[in-house]
Residue frames relative to the residue before (quaternion, step in Angstrom):
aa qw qx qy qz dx dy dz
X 1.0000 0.0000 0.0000 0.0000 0.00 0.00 0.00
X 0.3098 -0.6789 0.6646 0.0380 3.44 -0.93 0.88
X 0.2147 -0.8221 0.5111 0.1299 3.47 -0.95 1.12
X 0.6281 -0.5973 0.2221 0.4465 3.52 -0.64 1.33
X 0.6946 0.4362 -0.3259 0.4702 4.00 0.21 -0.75
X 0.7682 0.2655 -0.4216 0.4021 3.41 0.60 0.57
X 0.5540 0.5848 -0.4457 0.3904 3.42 1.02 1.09
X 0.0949 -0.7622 0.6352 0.0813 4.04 -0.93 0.40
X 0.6417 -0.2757 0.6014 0.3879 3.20 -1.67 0.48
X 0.7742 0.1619 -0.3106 0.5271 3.30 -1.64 1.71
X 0.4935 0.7709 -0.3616 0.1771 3.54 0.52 -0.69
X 0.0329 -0.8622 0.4467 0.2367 4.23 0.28 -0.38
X 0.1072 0.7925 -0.5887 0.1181 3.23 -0.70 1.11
X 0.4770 -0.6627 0.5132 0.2644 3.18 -1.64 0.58
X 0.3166 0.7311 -0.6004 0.0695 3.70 -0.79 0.75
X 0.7060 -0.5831 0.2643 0.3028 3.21 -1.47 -0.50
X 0.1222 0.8269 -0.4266 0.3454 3.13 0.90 1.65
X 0.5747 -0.5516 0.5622 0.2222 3.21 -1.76 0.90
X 0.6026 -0.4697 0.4385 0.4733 3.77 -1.15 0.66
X 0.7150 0.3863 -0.2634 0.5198 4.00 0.42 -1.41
X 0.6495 -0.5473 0.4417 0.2890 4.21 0.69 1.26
X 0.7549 0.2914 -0.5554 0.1917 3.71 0.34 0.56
X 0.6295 -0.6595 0.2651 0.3138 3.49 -1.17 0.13
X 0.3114 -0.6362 0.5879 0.3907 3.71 -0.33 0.43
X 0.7057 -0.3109 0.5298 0.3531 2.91 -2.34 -0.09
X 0.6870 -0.4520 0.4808 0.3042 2.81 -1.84 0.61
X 0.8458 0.2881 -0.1482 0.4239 3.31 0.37 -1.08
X 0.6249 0.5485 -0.4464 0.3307 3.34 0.97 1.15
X 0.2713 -0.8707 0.3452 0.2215 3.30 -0.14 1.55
X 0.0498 -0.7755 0.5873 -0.2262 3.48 -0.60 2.12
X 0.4347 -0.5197 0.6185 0.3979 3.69 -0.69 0.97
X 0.4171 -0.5968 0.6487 0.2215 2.67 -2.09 0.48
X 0.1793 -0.7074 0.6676 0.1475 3.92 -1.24 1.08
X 0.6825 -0.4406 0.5075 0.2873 3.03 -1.99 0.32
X 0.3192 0.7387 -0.5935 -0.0162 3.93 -0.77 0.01
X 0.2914 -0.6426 0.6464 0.2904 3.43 -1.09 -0.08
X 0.6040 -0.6926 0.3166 0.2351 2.97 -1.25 1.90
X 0.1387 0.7532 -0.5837 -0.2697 3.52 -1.39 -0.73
X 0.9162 -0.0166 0.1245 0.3804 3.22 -1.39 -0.34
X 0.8494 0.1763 -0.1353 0.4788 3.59 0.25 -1.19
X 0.2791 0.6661 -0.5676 0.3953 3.47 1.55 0.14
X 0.6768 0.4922 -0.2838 0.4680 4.03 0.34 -1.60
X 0.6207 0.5861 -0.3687 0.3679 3.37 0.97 -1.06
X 0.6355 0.5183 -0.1293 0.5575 3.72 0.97 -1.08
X 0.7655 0.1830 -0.4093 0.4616 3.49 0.47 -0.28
X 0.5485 0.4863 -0.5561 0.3916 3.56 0.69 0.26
X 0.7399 0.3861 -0.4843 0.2625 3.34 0.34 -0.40
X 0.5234 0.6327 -0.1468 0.5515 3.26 1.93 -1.06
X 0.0056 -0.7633 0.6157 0.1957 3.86 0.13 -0.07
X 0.7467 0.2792 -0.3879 0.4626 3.79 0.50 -0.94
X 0.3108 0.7298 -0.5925 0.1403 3.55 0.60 0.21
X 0.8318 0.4077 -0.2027 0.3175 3.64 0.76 -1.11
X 0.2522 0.7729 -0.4173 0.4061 3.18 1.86 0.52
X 0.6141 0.6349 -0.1944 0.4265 3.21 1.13 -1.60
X 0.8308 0.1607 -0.2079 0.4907 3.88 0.83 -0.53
X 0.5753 -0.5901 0.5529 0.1228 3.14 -1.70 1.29
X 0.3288 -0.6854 0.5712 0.3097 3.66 -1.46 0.27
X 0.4900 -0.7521 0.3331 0.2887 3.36 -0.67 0.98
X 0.4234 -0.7224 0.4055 0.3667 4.09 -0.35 0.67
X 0.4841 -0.6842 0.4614 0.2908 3.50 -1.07 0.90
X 0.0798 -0.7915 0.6005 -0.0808 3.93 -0.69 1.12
X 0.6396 -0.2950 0.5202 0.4831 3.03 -2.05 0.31
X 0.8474 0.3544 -0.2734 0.2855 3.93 -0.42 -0.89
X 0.5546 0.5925 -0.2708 0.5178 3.06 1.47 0.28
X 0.5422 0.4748 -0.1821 0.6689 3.38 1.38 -0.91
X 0.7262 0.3761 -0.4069 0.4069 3.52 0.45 -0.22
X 0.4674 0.6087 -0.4247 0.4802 3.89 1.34 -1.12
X 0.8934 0.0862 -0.1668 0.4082 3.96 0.12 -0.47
X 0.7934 0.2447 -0.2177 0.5131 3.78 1.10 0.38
X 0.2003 -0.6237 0.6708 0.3477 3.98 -0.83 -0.15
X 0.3931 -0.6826 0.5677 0.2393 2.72 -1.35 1.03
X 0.6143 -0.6168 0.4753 0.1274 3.03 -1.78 0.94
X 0.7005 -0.5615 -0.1335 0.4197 3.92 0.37 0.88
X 0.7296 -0.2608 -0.0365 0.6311 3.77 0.09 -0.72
X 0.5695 0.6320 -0.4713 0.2325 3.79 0.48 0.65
X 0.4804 -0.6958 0.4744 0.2450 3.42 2.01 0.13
X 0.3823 0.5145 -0.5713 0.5125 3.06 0.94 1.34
X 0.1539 -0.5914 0.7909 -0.0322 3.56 -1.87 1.29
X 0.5755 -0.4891 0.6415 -0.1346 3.13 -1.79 1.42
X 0.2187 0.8182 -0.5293 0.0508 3.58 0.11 0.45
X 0.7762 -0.1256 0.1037 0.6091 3.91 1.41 -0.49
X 0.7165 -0.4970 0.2337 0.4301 3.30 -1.02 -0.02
X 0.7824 0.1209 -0.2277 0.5670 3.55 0.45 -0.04
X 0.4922 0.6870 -0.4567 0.2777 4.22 0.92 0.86
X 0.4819 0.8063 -0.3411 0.0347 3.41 -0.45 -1.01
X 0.2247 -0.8822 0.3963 0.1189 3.30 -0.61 1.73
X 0.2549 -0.7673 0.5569 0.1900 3.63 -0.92 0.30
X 0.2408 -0.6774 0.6508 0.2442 3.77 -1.10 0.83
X 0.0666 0.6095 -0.7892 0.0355 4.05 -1.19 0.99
X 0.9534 0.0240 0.0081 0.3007 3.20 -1.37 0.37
X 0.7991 -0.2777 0.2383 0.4771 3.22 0.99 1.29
X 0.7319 0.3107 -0.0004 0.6064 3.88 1.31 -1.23
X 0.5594 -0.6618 0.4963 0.0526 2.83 -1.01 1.75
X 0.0600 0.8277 -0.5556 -0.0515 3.79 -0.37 0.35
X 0.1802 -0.7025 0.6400 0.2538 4.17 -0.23 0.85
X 0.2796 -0.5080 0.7940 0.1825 3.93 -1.96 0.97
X 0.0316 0.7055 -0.7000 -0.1065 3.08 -1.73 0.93
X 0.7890 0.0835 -0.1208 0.5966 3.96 -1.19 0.82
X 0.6636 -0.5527 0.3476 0.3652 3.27 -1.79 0.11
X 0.4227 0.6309 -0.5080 0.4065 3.77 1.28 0.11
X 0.5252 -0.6904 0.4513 0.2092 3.52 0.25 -0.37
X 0.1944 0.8702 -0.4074 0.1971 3.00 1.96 0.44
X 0.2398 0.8411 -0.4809 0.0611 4.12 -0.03 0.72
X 0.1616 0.6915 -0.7040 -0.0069 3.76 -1.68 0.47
X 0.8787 -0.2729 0.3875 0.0567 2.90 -1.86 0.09
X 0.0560 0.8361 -0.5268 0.1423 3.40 0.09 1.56
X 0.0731 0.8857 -0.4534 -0.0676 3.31 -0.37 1.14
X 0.8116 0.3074 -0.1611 0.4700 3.35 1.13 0.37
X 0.5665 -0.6210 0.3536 0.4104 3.63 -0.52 1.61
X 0.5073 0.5994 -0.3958 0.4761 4.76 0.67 -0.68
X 0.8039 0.4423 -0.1343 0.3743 3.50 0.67 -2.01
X 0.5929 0.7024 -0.1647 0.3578 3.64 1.52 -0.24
X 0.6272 0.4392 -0.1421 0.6273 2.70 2.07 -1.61
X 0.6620 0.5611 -0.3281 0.3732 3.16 1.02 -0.79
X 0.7585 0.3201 -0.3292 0.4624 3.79 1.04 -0.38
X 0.3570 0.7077 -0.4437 0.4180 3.52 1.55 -0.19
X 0.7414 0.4923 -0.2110 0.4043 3.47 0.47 -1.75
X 0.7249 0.5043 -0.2159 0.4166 3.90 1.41 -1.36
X 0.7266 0.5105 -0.2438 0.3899 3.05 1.56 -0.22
X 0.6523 0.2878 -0.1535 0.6842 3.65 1.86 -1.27
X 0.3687 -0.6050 0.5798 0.4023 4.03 0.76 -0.38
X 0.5689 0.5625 -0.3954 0.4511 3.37 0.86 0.06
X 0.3598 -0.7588 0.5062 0.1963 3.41 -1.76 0.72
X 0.5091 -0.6531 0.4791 0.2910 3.48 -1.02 1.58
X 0.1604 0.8150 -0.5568 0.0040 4.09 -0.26 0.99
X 0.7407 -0.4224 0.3442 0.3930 3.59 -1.33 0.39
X 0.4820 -0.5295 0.6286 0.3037 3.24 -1.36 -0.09
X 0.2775 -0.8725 0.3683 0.1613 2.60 -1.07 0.89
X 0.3865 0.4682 -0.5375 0.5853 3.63 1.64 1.08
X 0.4523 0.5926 -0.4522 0.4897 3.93 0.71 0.39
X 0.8021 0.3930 -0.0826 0.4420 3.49 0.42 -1.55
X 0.6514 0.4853 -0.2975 0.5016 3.17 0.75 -0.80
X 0.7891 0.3835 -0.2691 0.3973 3.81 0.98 -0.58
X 0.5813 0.3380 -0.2151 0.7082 3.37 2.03 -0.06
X 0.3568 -0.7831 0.4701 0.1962 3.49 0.42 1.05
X 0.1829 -0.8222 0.5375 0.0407 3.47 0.57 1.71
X 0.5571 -0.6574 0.4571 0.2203 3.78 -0.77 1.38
X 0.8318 0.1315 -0.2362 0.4848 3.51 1.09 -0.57
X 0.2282 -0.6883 0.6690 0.1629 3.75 0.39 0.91
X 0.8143 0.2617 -0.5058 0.1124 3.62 -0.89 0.34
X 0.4986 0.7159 -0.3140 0.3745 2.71 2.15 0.03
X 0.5897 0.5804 -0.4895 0.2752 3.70 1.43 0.34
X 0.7029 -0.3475 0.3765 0.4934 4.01 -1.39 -0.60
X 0.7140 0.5181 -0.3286 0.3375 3.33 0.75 -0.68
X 0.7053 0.3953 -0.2585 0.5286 3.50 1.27 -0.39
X 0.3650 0.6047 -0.5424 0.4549 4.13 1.46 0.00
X 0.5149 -0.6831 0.4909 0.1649 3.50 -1.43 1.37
């Protein structure tokens, strides 16, 4: 469970949700898919409070790290901006900030965007030869369309 104040518009999570972003009932048993939140998602859990109980934070992965960066050769390093850039050691995902070497622990694909954005005001978005081949639900949210 993910706890409402740590979610934003753009966000991915796993919950129980139709491909076209709405939610089923609680009491319909539906795998849980991947989506990236939006607007009336918040709408629904305000009216719904246990609604957002219902969704999970998605784990950070090699294939995740790849939706928004190429890695960088066989050490599984990803480039996210000019002063980011995460590294996988031991299984754990670690984000570099600035040239101090300032570094922790990212363990979830929500908790990434969420310090990406606190750190460049900028949103962490797909690639766009990613999206375009996984028909990403929110096409404006890749690099190729950022002004």
């Amino acid at each position: 469970m993910i706890l409402l104040n740590e979610l934003r518009i753009g966000n991915f999570i796993k919950g129980p949700l139709t491909p076209n972003g709405v939610f089923y009932p609680e009491f319909s048993p539906v795998k849980p898919i991947e989506l990236q939140l939006r607007l009336e998602h918040f709408v629904w859990f305000k009216a719904n409070p246990d609604l957002y109980k219902q969704i999970d934070p998605i784990p950070l992965s090699e294939e995740w790290m790849q939706k928004f960066s190429t890695a960088k050769g066989h050490d599984l390093k990803w480039d996210l901006h000019q002063y980011i850039m995460v590294l996988k050691r031991y299984e754990r995902f670690f984000l570099y900030y600035g040239n101090k070497g300032y570094m922790f622990e990212v363990k979830f694909v929500h908790q990434l965007q969420n310090v990406c954005f606190a750190l460049t005001r900028e949103e962490l978005v797909l690639l766009k030869e990613w999206a375009d081949n996984n028909r990403n639900p929110i096409p404006n949210l890749t690099k190729a369309s950022q002004p």
